[in-house]
N, CA, C and O atoms as a printed pandas DataFrame, in Angstrom:
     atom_number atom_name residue_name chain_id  residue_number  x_coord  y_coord  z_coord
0              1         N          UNK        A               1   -5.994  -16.413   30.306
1              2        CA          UNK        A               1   -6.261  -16.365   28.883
2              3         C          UNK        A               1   -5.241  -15.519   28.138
3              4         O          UNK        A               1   -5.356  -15.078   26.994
4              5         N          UNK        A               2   -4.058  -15.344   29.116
5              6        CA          UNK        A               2   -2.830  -14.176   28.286
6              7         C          UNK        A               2   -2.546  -15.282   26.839
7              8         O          UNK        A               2   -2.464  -16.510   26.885
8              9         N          UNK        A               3   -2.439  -14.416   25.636
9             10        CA          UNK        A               3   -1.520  -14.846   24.657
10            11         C          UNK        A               3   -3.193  -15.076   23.657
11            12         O          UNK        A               3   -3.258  -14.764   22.468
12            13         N          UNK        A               4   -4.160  -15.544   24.285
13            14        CA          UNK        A               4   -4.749  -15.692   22.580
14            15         C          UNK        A               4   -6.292  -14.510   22.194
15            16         O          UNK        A               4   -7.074  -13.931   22.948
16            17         N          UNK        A               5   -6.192  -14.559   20.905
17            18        CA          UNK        A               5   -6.494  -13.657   20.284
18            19         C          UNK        A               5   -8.293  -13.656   20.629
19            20         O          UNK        A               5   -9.041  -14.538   21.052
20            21         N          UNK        A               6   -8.504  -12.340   20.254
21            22        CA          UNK        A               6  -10.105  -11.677   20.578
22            23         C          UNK        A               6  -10.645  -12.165   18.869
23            24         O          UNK        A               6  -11.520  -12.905   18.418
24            25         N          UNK        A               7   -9.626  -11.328   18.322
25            26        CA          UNK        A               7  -10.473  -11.288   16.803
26            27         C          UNK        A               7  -10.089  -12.212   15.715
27            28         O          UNK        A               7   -8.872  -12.130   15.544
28            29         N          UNK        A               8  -10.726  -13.185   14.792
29            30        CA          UNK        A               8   -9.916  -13.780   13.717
30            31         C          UNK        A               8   -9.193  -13.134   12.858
31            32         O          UNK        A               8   -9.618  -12.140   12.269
32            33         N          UNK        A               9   -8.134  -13.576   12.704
33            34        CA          UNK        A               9   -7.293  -12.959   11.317
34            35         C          UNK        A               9   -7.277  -13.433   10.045
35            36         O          UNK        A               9   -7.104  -14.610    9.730
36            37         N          UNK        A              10   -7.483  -12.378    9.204
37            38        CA          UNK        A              10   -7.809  -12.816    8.026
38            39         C          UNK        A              10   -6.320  -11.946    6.731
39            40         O          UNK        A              10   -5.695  -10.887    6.790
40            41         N          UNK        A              11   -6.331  -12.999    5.831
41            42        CA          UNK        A              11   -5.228  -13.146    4.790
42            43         C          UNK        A              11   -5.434  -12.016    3.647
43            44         O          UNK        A              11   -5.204  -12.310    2.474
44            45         N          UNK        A              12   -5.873  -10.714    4.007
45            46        CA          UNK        A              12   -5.948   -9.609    3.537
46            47         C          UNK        A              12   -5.083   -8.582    3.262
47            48         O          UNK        A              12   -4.754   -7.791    4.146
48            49         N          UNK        A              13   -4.577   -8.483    1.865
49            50        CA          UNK        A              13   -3.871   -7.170    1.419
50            51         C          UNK        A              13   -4.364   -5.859    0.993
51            52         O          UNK        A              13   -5.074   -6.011   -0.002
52            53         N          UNK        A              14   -4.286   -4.805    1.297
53            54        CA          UNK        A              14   -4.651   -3.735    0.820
54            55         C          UNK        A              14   -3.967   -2.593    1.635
55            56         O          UNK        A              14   -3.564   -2.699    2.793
56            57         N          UNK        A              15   -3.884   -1.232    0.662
57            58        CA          UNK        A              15   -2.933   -0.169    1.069
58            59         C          UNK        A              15   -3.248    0.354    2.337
59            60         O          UNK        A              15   -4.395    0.039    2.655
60            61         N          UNK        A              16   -2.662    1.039    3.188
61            62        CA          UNK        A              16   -2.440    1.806    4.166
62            63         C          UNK        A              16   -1.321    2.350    4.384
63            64         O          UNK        A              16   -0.223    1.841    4.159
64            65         N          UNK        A              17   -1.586    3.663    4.940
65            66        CA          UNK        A              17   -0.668    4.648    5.289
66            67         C          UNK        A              17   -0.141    4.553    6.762
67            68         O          UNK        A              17   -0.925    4.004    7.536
68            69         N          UNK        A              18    0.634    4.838    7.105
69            70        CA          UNK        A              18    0.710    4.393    8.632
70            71         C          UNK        A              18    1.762    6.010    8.646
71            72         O          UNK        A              18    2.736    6.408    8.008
72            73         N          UNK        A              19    0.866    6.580    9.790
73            74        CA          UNK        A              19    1.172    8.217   10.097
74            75         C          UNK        A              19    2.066    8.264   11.790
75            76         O          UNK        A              19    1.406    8.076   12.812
76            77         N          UNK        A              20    3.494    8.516   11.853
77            78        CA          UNK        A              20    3.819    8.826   12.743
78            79         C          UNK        A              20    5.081    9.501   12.966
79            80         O          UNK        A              20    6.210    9.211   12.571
80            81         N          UNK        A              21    4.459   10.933   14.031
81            82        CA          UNK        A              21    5.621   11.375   14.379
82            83         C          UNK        A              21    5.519   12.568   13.430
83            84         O          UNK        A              21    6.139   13.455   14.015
84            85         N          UNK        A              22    5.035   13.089   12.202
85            86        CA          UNK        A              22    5.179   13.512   11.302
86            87         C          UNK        A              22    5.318   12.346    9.513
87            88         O          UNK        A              22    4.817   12.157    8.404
88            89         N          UNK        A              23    6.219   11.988   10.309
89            90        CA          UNK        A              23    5.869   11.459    8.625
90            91         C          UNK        A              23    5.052   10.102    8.194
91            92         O          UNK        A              23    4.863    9.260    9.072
92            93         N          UNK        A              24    4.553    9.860    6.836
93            94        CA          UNK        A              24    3.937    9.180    6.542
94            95         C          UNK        A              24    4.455    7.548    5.356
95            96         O          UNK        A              24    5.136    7.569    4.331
96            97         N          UNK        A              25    3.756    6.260    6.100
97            98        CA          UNK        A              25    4.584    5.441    5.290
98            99         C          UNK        A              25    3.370    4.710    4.517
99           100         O          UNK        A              25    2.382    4.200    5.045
100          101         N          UNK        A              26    3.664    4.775    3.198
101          102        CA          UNK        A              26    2.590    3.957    2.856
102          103         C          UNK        A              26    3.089    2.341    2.212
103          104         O          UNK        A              26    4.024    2.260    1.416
104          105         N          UNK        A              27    2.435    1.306    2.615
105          106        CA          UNK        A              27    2.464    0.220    3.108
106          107         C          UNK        A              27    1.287   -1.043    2.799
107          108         O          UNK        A              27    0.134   -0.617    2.727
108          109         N          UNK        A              28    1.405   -2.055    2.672
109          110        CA          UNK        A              28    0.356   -3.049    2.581
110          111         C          UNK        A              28    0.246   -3.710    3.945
111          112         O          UNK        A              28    1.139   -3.720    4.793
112          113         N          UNK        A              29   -0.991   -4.277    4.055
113          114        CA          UNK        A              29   -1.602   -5.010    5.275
114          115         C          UNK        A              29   -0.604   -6.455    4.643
115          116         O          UNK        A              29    0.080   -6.409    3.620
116          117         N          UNK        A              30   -0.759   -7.705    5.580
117          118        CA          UNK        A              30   -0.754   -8.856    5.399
118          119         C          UNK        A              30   -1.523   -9.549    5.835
119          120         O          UNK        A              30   -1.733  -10.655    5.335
120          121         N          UNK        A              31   -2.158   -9.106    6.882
121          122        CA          UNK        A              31   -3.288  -10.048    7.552
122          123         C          UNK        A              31   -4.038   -8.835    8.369
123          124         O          UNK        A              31   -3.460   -7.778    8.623
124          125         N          UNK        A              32   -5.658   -9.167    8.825
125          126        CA          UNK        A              32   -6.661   -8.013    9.321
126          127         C          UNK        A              32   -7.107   -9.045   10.520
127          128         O          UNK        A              32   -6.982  -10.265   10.625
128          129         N          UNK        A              33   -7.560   -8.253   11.203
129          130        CA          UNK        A              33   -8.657   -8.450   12.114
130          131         C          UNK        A              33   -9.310   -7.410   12.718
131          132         O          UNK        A              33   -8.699   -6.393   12.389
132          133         N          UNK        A              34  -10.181   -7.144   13.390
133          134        CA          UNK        A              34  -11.032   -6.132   13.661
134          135         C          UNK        A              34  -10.695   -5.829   14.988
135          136         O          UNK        A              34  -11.484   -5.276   15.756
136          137         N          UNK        A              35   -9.241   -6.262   15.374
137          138        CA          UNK        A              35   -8.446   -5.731   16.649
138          139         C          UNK        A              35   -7.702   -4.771   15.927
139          140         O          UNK        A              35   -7.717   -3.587   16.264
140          141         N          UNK        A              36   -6.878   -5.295   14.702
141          142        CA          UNK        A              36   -6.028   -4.430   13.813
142          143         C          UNK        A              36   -5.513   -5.059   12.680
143          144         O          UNK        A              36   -6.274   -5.803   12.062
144          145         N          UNK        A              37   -4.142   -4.875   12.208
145          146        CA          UNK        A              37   -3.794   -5.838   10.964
146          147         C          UNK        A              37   -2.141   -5.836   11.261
147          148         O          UNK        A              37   -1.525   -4.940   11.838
148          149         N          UNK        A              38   -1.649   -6.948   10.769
149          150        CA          UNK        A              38   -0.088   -6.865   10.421
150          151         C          UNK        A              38    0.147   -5.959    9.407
151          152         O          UNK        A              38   -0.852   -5.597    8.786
152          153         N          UNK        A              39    1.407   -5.418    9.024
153          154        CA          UNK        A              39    1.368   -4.546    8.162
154          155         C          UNK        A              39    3.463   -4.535    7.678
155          156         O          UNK        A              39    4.400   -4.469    8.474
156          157         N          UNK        A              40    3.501   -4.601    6.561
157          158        CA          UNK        A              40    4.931   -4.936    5.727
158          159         C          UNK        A              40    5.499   -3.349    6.179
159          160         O          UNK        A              40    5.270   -2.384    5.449
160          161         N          UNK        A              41    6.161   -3.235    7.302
161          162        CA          UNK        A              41    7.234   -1.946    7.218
162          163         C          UNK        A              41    8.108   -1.786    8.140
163          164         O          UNK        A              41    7.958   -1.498    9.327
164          165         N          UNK        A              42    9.474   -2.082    7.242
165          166        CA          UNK        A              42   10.251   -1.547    8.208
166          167         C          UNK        A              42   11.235   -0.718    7.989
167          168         O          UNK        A              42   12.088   -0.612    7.107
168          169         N          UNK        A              43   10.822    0.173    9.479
169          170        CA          UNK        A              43   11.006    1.174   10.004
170          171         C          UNK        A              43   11.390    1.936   10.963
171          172         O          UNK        A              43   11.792    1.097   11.768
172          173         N          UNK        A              44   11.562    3.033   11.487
173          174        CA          UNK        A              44   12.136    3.907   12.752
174          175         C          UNK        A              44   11.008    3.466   13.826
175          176         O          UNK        A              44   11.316    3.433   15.017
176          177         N          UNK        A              45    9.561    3.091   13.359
177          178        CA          UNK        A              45    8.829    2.983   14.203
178          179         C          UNK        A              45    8.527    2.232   15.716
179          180         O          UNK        A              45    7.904    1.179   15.587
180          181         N          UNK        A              46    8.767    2.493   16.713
181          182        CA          UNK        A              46    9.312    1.421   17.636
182          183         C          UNK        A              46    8.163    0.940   18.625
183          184         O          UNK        A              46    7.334    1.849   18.579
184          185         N          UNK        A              47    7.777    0.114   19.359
185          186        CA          UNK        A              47    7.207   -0.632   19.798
186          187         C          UNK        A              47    6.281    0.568   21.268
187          188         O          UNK        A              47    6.577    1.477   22.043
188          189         N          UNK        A              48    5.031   -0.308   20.847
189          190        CA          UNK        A              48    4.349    0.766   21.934
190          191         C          UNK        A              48    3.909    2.338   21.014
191          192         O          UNK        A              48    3.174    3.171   21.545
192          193         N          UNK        A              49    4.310    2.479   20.038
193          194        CA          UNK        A              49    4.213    4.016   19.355
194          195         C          UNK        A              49    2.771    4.098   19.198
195          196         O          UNK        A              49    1.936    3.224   18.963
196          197         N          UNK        A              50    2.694    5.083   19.342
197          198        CA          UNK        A              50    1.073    5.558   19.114
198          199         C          UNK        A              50    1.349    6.404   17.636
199          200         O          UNK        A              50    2.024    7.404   17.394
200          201         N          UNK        A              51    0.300    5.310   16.566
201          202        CA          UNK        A              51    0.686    5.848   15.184
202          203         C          UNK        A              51   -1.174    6.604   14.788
203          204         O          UNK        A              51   -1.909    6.907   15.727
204          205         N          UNK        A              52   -1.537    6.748   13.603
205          206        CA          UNK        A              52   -2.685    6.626   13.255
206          207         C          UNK        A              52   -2.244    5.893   11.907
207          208         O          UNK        A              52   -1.191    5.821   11.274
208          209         N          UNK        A              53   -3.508    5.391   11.761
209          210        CA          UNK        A              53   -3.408    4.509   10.374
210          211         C          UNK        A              53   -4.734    5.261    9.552
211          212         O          UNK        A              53   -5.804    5.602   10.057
212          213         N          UNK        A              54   -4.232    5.420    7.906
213          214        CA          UNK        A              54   -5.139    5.808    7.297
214          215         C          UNK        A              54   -5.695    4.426    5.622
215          216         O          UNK        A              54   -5.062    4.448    4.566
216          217         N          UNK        A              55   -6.620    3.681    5.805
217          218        CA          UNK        A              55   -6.972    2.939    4.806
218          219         C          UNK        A              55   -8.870    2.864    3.897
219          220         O          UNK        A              55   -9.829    2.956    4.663
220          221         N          UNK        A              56   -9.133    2.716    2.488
221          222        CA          UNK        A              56   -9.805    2.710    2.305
222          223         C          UNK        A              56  -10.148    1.143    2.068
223          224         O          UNK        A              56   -9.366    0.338    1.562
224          225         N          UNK        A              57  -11.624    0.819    2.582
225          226        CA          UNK        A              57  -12.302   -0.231    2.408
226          227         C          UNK        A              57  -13.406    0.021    1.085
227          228         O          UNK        A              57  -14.160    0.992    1.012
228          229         N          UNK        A              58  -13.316   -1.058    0.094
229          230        CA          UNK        A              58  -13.794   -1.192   -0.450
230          231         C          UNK        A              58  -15.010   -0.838   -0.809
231          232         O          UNK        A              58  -15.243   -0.187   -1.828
232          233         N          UNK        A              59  -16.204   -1.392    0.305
233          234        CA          UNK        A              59  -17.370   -1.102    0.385
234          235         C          UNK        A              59  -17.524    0.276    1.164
235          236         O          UNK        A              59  -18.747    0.417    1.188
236          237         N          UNK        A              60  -17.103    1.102    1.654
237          238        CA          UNK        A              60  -16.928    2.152    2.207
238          239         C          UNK        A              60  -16.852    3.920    0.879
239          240         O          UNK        A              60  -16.056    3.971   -0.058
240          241         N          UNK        A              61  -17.541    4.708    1.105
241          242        CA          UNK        A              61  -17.089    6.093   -0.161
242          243         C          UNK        A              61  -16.097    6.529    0.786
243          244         O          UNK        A              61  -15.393    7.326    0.165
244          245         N          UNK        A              62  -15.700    6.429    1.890
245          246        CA          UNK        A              62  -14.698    7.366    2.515
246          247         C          UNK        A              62  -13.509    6.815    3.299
247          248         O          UNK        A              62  -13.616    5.844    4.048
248          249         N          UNK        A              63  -12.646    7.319    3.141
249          250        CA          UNK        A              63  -11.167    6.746    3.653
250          251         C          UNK        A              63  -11.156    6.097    5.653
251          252         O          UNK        A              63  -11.805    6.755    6.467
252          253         N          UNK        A              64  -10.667    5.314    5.942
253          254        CA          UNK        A              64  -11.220    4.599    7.544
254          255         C          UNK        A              64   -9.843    5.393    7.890
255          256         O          UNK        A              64   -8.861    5.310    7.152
256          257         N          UNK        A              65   -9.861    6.145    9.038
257          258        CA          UNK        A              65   -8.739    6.913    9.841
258          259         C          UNK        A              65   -9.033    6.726   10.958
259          260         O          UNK        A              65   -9.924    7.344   11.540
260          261         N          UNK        A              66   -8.089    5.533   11.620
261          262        CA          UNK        A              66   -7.999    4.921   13.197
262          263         C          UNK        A              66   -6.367    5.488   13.945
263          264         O          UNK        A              66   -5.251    5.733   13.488
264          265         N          UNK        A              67   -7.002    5.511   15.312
265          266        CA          UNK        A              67   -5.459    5.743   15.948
266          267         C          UNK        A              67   -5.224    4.025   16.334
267          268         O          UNK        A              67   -6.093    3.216   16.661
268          269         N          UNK        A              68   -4.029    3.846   16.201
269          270        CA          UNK        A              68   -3.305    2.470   16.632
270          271         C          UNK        A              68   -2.391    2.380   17.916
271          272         O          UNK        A              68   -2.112    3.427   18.502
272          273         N          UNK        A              69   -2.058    1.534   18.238
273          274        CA          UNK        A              69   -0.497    1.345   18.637
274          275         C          UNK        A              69    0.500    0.272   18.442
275          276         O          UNK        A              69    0.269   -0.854   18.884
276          277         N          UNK        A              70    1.442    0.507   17.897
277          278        CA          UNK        A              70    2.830   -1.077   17.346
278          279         C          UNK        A              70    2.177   -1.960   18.630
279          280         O          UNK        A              70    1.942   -1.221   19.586
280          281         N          UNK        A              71    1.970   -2.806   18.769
281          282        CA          UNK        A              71    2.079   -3.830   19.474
282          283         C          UNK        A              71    2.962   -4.792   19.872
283          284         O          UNK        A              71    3.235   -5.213   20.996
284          285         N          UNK        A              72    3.585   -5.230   18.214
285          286        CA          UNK        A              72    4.884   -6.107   18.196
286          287         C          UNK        A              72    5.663   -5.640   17.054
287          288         O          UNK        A              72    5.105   -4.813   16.332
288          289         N          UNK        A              73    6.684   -5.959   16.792
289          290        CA          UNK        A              73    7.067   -5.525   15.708
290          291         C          UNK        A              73    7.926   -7.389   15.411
291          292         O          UNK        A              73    8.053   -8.261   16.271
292          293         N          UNK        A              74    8.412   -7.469   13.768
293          294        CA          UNK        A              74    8.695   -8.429   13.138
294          295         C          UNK        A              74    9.922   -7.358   12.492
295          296         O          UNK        A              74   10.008   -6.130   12.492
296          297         N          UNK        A              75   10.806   -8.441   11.955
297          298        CA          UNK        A              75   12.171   -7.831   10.896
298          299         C          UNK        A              75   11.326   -7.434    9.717
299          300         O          UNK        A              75   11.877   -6.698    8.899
300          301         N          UNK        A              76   10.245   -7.747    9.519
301          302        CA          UNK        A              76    9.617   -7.397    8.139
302          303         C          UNK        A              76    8.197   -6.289    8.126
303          304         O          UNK        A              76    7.649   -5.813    7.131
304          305         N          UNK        A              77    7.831   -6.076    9.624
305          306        CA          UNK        A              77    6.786   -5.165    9.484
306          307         C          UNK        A              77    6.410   -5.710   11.362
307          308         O          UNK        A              77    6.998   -6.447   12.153
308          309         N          UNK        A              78    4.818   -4.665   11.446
309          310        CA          UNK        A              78    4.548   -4.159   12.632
310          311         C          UNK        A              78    3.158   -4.892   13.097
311          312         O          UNK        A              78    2.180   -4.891   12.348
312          313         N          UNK        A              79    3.141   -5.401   14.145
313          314        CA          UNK        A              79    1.253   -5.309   14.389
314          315         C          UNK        A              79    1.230   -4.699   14.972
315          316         O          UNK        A              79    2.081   -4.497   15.838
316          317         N          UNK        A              80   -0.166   -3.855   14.710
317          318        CA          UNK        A              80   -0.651   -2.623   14.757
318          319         C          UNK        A              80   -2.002   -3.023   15.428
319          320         O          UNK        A              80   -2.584   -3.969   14.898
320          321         N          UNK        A              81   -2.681   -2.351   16.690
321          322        CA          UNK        A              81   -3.875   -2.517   17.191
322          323         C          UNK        A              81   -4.468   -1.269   17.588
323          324         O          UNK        A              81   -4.076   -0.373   18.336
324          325         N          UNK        A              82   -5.748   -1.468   16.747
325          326        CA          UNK        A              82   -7.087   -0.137   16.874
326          327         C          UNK        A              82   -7.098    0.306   17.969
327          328         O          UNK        A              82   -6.891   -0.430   18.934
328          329         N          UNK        A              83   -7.366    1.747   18.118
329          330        CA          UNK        A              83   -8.214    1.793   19.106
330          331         C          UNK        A              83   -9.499    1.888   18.830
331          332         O          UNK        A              83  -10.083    0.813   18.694
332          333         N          UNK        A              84  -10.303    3.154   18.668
333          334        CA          UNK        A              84  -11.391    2.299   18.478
334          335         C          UNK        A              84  -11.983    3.001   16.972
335          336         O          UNK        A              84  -11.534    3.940   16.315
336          337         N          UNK        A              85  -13.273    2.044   16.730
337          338        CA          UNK        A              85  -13.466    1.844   15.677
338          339         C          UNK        A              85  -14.960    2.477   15.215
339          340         O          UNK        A              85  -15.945    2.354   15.942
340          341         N          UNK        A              86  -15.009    3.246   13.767
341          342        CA          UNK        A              86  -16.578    3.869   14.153
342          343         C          UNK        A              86  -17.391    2.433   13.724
343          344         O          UNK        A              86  -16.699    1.609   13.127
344          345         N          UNK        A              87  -18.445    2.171   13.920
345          346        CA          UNK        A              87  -19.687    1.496   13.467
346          347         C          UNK        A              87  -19.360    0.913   12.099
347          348         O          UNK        A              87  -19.162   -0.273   11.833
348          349         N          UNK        A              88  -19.338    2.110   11.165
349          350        CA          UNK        A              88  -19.250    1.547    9.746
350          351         C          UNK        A              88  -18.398    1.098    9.573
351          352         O          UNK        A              88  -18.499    0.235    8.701
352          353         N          UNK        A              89  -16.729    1.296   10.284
353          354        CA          UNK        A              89  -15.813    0.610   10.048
354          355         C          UNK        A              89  -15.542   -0.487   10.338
355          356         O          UNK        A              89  -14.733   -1.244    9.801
356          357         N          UNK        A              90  -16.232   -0.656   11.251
357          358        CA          UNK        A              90  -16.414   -2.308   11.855
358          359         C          UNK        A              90  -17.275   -3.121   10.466
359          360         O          UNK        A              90  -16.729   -4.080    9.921
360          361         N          UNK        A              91  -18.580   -2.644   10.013
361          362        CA          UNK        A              91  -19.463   -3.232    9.135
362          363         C          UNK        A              91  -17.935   -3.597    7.820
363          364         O          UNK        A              91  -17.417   -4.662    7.485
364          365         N          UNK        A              92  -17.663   -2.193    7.410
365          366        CA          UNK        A              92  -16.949   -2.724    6.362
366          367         C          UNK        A              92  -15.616   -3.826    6.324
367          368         O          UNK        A              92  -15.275   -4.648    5.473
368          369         N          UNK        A              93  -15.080   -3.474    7.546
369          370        CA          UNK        A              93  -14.308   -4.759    7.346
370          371         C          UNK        A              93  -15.044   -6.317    7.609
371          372         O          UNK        A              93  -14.740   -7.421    7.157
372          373         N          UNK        A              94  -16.128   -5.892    8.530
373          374        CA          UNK        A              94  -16.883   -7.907    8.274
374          375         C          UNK        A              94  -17.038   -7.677    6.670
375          376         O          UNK        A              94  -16.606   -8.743    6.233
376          377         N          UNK        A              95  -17.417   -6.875    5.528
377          378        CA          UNK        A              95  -17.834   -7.215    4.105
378          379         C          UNK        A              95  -16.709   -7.942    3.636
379          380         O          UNK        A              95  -16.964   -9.017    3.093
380          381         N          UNK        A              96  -15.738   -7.660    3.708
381          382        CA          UNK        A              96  -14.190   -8.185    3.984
382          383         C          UNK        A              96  -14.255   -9.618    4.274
383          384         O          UNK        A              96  -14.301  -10.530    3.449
384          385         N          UNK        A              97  -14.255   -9.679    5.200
385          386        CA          UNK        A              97  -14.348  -10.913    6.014
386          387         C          UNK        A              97  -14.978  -12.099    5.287
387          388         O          UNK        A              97  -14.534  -13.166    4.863
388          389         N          UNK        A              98  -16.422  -11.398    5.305
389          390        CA          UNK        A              98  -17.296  -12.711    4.354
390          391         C          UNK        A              98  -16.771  -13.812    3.676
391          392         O          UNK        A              98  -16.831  -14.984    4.049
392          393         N          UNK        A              99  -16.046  -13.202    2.255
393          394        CA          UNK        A              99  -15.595  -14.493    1.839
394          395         C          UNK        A              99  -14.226  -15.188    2.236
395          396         O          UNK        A              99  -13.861  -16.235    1.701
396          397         N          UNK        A             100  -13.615  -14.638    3.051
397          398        CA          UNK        A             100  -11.690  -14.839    3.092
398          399         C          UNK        A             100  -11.939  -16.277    4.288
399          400         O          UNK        A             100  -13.038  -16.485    4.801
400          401         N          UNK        A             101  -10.866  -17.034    4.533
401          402        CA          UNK        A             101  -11.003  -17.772    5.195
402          403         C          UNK        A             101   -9.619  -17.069    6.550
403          404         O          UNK        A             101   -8.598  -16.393    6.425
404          405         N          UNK        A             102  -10.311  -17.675    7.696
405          406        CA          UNK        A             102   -9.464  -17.267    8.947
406          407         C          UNK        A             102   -8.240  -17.744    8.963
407          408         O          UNK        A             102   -8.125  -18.566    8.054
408          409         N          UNK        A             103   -7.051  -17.588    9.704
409          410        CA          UNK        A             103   -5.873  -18.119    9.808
410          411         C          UNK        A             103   -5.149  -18.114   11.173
411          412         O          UNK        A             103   -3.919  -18.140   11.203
412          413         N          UNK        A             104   -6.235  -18.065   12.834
413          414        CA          UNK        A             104   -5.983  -18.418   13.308
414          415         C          UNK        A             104   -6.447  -16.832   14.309
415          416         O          UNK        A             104   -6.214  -16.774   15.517
């Protein structure tokens, strides 16, 4: 089953910070899933990096702060995958989810 995906991805923009090393990049998603999200940056950041990501969800009063790691990187930005995730952060991104349609 190497190569296909756990979680659907969904066609979601919204800000995030992506923290590593010391410094901080702030950045838009392009696509989510509740493994992690693609994300527009490029950067020093190199493959395998253990970053943290800092983003607020909508339905959420408080900012979601996950540790990640690059997974792949693109000429135009990074996928990025959770580790893990609290409860509510999982809830708020399905509120997310609800209406967007999947993309594979």
């Amino acid at each position: 089953m190497s190569g296909q995906r756990v979680h659907e991805r969904y066609p979601l923009r919204f800000t995030v910070t992506v923290l590593h090393e010391g410094a901080a990049y702030t950045t838009e998603t392009r696509n989510v899933s509740l493994g992690g999200f693609f994300v527009e940056l490029v950067g020093p950041i190199p493959f395998n990096a253990p970053v943290r990501v800092v983003f607020r969800l909508a339905s959420l009063k408080e900012d979601t702060e996950v540790d990640a790691t690059v997974r792949w990187k693109q000429p135009d930005g990074l996928g990025l995958q959770f580790g893990s995730l609290r409860a509510i952060d999982v809830w708020g991104l399905n509120q997310l989810f609800k209406a967007q349609t999947s993309i594979g």
